[in-house]
C-alpha positions as CSV (number, residue, x, y, z in Angstrom):
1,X,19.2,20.1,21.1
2,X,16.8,18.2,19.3
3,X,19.4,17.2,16.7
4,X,21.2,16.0,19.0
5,X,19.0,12.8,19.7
6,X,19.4,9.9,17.9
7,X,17.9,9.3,14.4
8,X,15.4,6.6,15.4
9,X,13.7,8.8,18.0
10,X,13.8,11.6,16.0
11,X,11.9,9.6,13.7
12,X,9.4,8.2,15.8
13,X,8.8,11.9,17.1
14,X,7.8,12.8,13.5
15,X,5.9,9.5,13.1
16,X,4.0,10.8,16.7
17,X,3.0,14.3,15.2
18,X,2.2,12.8,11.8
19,X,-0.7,10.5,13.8
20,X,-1.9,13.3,16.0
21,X,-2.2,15.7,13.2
22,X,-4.4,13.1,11.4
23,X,-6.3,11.9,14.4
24,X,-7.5,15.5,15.5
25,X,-8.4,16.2,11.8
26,X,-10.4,12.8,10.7
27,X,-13.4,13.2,12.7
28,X,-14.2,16.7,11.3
29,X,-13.6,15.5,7.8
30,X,-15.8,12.7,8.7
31,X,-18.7,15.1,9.3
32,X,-18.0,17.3,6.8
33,X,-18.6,14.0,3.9
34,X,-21.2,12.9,5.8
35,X,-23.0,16.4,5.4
36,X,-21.8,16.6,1.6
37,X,-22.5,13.1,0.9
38,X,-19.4,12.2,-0.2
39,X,-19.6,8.9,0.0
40,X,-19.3,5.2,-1.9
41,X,-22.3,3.6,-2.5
42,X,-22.8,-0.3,-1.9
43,X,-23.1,-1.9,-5.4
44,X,-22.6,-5.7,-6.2
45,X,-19.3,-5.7,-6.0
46,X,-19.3,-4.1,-2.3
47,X,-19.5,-5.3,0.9
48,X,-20.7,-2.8,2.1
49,X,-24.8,-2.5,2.7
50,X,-24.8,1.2,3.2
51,X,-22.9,4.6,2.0
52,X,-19.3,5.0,3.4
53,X,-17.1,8.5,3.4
54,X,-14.5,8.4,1.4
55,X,-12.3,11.7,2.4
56,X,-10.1,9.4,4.7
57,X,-7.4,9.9,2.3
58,X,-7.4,13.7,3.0
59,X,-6.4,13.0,6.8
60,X,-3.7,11.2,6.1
61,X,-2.2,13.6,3.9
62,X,-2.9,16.4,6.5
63,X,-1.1,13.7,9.0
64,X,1.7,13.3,6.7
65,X,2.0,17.3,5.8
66,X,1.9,18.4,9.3
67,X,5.0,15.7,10.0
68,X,7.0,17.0,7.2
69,X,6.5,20.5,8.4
70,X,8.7,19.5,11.5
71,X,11.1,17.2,9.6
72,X,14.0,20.2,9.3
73,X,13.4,20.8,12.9
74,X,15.1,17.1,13.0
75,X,16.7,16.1,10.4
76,X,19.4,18.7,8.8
77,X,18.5,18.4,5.3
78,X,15.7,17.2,2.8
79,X,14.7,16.4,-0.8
80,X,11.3,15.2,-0.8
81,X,9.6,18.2,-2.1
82,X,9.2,16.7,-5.9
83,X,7.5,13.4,-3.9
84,X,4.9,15.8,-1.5
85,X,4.2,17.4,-4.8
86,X,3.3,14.6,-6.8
87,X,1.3,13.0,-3.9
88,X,-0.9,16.5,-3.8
89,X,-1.4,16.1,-7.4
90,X,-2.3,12.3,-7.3
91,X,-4.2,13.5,-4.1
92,X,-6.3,16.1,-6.1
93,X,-7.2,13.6,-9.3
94,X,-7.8,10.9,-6.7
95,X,-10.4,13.4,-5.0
96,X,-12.3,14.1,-8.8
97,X,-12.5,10.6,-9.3
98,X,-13.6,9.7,-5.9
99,X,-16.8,13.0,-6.8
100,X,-17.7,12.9,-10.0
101,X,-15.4,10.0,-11.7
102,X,-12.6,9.4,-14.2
103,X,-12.4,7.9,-17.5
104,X,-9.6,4.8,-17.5
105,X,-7.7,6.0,-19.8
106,X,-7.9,9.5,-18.3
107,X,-6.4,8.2,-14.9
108,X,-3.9,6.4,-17.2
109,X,-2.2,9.7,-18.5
110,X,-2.1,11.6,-15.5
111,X,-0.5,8.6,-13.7
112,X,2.1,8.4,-16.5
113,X,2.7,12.2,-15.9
114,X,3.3,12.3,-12.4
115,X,5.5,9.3,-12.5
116,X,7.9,11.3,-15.2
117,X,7.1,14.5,-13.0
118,X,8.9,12.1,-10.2
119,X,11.9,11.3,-12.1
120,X,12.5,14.8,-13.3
121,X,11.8,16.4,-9.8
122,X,14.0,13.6,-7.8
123,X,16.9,13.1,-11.0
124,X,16.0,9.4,-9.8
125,X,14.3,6.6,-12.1
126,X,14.8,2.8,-12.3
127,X,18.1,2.2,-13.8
128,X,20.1,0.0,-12.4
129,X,19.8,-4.0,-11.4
130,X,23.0,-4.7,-9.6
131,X,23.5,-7.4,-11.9
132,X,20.5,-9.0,-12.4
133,X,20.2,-11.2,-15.8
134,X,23.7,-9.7,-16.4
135,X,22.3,-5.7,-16.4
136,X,23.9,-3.2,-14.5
137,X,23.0,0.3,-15.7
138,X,20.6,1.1,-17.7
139,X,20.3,3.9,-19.9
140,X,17.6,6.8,-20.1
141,X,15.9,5.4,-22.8
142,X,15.0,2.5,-21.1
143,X,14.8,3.7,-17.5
144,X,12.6,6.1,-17.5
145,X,9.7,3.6,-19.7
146,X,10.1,1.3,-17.2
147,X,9.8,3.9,-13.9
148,X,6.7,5.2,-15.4
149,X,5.7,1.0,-16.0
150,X,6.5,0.7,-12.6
151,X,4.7,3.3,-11.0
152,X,1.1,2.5,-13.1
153,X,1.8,-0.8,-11.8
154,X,2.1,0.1,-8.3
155,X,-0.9,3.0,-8.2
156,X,-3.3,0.5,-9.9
157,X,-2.2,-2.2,-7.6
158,X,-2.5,-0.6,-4.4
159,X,-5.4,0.8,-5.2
160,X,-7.0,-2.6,-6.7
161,X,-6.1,-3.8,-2.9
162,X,-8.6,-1.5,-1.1
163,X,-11.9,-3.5,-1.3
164,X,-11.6,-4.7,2.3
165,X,-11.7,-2.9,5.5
166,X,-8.2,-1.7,6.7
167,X,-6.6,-4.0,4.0
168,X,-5.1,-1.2,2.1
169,X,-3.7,0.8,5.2
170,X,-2.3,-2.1,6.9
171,X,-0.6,-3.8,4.1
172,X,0.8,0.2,3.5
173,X,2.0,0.3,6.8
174,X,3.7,-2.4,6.7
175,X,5.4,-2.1,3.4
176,X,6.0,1.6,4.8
177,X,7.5,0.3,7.9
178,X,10.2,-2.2,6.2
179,X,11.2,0.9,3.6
180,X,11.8,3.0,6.4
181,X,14.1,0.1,8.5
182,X,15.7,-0.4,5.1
183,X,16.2,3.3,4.3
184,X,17.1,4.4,7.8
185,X,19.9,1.0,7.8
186,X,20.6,2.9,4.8
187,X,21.2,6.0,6.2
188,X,19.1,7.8,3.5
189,X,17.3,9.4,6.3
190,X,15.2,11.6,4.2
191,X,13.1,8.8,2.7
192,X,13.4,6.8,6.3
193,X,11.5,9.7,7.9
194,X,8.8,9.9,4.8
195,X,8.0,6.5,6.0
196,X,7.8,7.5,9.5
197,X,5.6,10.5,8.6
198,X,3.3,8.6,6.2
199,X,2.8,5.2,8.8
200,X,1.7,8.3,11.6
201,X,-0.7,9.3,9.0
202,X,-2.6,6.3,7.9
203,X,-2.3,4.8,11.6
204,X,-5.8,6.9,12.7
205,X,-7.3,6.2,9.7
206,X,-6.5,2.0,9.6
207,X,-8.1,2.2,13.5
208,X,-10.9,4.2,12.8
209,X,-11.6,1.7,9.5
210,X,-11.2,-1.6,11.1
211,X,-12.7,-1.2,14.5
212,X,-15.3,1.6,14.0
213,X,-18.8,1.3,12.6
214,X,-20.9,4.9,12.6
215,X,-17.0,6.2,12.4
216,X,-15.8,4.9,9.2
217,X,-14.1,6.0,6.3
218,X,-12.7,5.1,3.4
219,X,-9.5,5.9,1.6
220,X,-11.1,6.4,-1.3
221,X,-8.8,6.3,-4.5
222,X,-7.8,10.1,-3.6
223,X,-6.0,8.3,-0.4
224,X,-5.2,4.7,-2.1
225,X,-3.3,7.0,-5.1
226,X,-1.4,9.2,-2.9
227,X,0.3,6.1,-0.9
228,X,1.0,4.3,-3.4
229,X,2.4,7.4,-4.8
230,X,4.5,7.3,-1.8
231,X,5.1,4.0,-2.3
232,X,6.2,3.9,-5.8
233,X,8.1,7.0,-4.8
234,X,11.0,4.7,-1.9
235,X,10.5,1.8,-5.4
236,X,12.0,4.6,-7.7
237,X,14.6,5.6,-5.0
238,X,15.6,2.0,-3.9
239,X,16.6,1.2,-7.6
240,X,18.2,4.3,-8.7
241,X,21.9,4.3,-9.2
242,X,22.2,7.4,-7.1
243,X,21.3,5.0,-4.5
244,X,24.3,3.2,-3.3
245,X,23.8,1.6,0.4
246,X,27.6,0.3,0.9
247,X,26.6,-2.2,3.8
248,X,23.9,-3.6,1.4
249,X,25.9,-4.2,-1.3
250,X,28.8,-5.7,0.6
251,X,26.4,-8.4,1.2
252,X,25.2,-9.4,-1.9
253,X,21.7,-8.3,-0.6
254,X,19.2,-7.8,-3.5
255,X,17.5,-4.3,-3.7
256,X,15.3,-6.0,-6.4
257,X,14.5,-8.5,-4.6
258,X,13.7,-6.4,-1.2
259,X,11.1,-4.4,-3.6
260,X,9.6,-7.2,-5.3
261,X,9.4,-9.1,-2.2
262,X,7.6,-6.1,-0.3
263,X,4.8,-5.4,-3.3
264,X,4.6,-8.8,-4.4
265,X,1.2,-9.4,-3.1
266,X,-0.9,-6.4,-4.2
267,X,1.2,-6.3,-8.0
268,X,0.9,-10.7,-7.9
269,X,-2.5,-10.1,-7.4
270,X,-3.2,-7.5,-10.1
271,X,-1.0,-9.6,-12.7
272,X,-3.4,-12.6,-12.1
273,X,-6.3,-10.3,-12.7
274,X,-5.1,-8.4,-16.2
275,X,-4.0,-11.9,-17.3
276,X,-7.3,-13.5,-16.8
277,X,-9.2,-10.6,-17.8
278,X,-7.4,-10.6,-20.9
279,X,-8.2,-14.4,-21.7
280,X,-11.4,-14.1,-20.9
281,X,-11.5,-10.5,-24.1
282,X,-12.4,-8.4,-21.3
283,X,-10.7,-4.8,-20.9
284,X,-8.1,-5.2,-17.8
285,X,-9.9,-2.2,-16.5
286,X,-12.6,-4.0,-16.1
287,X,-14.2,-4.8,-12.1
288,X,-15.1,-7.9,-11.0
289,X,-14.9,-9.8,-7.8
290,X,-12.3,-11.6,-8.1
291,X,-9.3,-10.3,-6.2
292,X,-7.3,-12.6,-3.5
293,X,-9.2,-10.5,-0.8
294,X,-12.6,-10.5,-2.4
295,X,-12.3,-14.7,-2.8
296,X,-11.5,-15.1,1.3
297,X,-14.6,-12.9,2.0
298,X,-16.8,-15.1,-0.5
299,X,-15.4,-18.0,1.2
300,X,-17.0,-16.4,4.5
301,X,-13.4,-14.9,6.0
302,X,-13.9,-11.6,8.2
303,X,-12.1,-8.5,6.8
304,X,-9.9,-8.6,10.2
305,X,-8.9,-12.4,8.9
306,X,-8.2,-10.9,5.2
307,X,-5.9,-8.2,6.7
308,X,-3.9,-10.7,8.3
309,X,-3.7,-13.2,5.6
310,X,-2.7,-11.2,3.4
311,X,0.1,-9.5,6.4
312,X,1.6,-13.5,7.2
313,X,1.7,-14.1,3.2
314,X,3.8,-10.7,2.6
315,X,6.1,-11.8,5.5
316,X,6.3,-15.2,4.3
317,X,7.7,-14.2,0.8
318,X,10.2,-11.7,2.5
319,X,11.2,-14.7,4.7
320,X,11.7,-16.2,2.0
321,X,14.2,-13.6,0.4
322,X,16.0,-13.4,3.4
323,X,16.5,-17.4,3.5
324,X,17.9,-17.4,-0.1
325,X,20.3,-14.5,1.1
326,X,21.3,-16.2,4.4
327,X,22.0,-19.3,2.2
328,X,24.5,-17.6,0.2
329,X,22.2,-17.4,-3.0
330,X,23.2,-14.8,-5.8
331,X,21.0,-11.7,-6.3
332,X,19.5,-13.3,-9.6
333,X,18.7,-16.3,-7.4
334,X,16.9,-14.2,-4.8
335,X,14.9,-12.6,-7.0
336,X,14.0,-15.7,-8.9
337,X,13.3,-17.5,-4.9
338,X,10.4,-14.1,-4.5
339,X,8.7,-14.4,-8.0
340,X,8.1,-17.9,-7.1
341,X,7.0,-17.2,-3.3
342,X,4.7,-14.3,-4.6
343,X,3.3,-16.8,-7.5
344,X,3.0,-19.7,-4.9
345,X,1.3,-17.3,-2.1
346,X,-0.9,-15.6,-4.5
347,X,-1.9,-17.3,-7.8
348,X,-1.8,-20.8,-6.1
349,X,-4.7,-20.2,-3.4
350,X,-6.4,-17.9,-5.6
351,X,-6.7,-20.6,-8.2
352,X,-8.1,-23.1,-5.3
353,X,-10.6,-20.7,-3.8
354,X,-12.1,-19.9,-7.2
355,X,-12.9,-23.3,-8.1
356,X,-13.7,-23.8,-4.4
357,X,-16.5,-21.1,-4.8
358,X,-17.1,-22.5,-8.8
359,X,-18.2,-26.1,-7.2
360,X,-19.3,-25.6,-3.7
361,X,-18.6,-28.9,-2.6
362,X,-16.9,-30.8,0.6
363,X,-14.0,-27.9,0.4
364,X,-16.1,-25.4,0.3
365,X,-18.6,-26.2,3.2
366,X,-15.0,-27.2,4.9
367,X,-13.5,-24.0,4.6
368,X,-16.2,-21.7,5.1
369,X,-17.5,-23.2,8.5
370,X,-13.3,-23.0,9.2
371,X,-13.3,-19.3,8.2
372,X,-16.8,-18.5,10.1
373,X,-15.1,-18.7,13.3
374,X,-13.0,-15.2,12.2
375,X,-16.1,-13.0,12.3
376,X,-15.6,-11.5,15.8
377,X,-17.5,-7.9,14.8
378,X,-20.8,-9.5,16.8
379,X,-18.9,-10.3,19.9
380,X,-19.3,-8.2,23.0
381,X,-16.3,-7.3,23.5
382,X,-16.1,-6.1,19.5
383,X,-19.3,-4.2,20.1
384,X,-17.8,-2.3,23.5
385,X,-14.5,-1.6,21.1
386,X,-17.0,-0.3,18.8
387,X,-19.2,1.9,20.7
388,X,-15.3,3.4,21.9
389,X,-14.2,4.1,18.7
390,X,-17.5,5.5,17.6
391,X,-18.0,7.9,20.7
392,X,-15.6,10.8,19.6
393,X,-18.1,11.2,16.4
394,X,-21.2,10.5,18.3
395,X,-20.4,13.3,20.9
């Protein structure tokens, strides 16, 4: 009977258990790093003042587990097994590094192994363009370099993004959500109902991270390398060959361009940094405070304020796509019209707020007042939201 339903609600029954499975587990795994002291502690680069948990990656994966366990009840067939086993690995490393720390370079390899672990498991890689720069298919040889490129790119990204409150999980979600409305269009329902499954997931989590205050976790990279995992995961599968959505391509609709336009904050945002980094003859591993998000808090913007910043600007660049496709553009113009809305989003403001912050002049006491009036966390009604959220823990 329950095949019999149509695909959307089975999906948003899966996306249901997914969340419930997370939210009955995330308290207990609260308690259980609070007693272990598993925790990150508040540094320079922080913004935090005092340790936070950082197991909240372990919930969502239960969340996400516990969904898939019900996907054959409805959907009829499945091939994600390869992905859930690559997220448990990246899951696992993440947890080391989270305890006890990883070398760069360490992270590096096992990365680069579980992105060719991906491409063997799924017989998908990168290796087509539809076109783009006259390319169509591309050979092993060059595909599978450029999946595992792809996937470092996307891990480090994502997991470069988590420095603010909810940041990571929301921007995740909503990446998550449009793969799953493109996949499910698509009628690749497998990967439509790995979105579903992973957005029930990270849902507790993003609440509990945003609005709660004794109640608080973080991802932690254990949980920041296991979605992007996920992430990189629908990237690989959008841009295989294998991968031939009819109604898509009909339209002249650009896969590359739906990707790139998806991710562009996060990797726009990470290209900046190496490339600075690298002028400056410092190792692109290297931390600083200088990410997009970091520079709105500095210029006194609440994390809420970041989260949706960041949200409107990866809208704005897929509205942009979608205007160069409406327009009749050609897939190699629509991908062009994204790099330049992610560089123009991104680089541009990120460029003005840094010498905003360098000088400290008229802009700056402008904007800051202007971006004072987001910090709502001392308002009453934040505090009763609060004291809400924080009452499951406290009892």
């Amino acid at each position: 009977m329950l095949l019999n339903l149509p695909f959307w609600i089975r999906l948003l029954v899966l996306c249901f258990i997914a969340y419930t499975s997370s939210a009955v587990v995330f308290i207990p795994i609260l308690r259980i790093a609070l007693d272990k002291s598993i925790v990150d502690k508040p540094d320079q680069r922080k913004l935090q003042k005092n340790p936070v948990p950082v197991m909240g990656g372990i919930a969502v994966f239960f969340g996400i587990v516990v969904g898939l366990c019900f996907y054959k009840t409805f959907i009829t067939y499945t091939s994600l097994f390869p992905v859930l086993g690559a997220m448990m690995i990246m899951l696992y490393f993440g947890a080391i590094d989270d305890c006890i720390g990883l070398k760069p370079m360490t992270r590096l390899f096992l990365e680069m192994g579980v992105a060719i672990l991906i491409c063997y498991g799924t017989k998908s890689c990168i290796d087509t363009f539809e076109g783009l720069l006259s390319i169509n298919t591309l050979n092993l040889g060059v595909a599978v370099p450029l999946t595992v490129i792809t996937f470092l790119g996307i891990v480090n990204s994502i997991n470069m993004v988590d420095g603010v409150d909810g940041l990571a999980s929301s921007l995740s979600i909503f990446i998550l959500g449009c793969f799953g409305v493109y996949f499910y269009l698509a009628h690749d329902y497998s990967y439509a109902a790995l979105s579903a499954v992973s957005i029930g997931g990270t849902l507790p989590f993003m609440f509990y991270n945003l609005f709660g205050k004794e109640s608080k976790m973080y991802l932690g990279d254990s949980g920041t390398m296991m979605l992007a995992t996920v992430l990189a995961s629908m990237v690989v599968r959008a841009m295989s060959h294998d991968f031939e959505p009819e109604r898509f391509h009909a339209m002249d609709f650009s896969r590359a361009g739906f990707v790139l336009a998806l991710l562009s904050m996060p990797v726009a945002d990470t290209l900046r940094l190496i490339a600075v980094r690298l002028y400056n003859h410092q190792s692109p591993f290297k931390p600083d405070r200088k990410h997009f998000h970091h520079l709105l808090n500095d210029m006194n913007m609440s994390n809420v304020a970041v989260c949706l910043t960041e949200f409107v600007l990866t809208a704005l660049i897929i509205g942009v796509l979608f205007l160069s496709w409406h327009m009749g553009a050609s897939t190699n113009v629509q991908v062009a019209s994204v790099i330049v809305a992610g560089m123009v989003c991104n680089w541009l403001p990120a460029l003005l707020l840094s010498r905003c912050l360098k000088v400290k002049g008229r802009s700056y006491e402008k904007l800051s007042g202007l971006f004072a009036g987001t910090h709502i966390e001392n308002r009453p009604f934040w505090i009763k939201v609060q004291k809400l959220v924080d009452k499951r823990l406290l009892s």
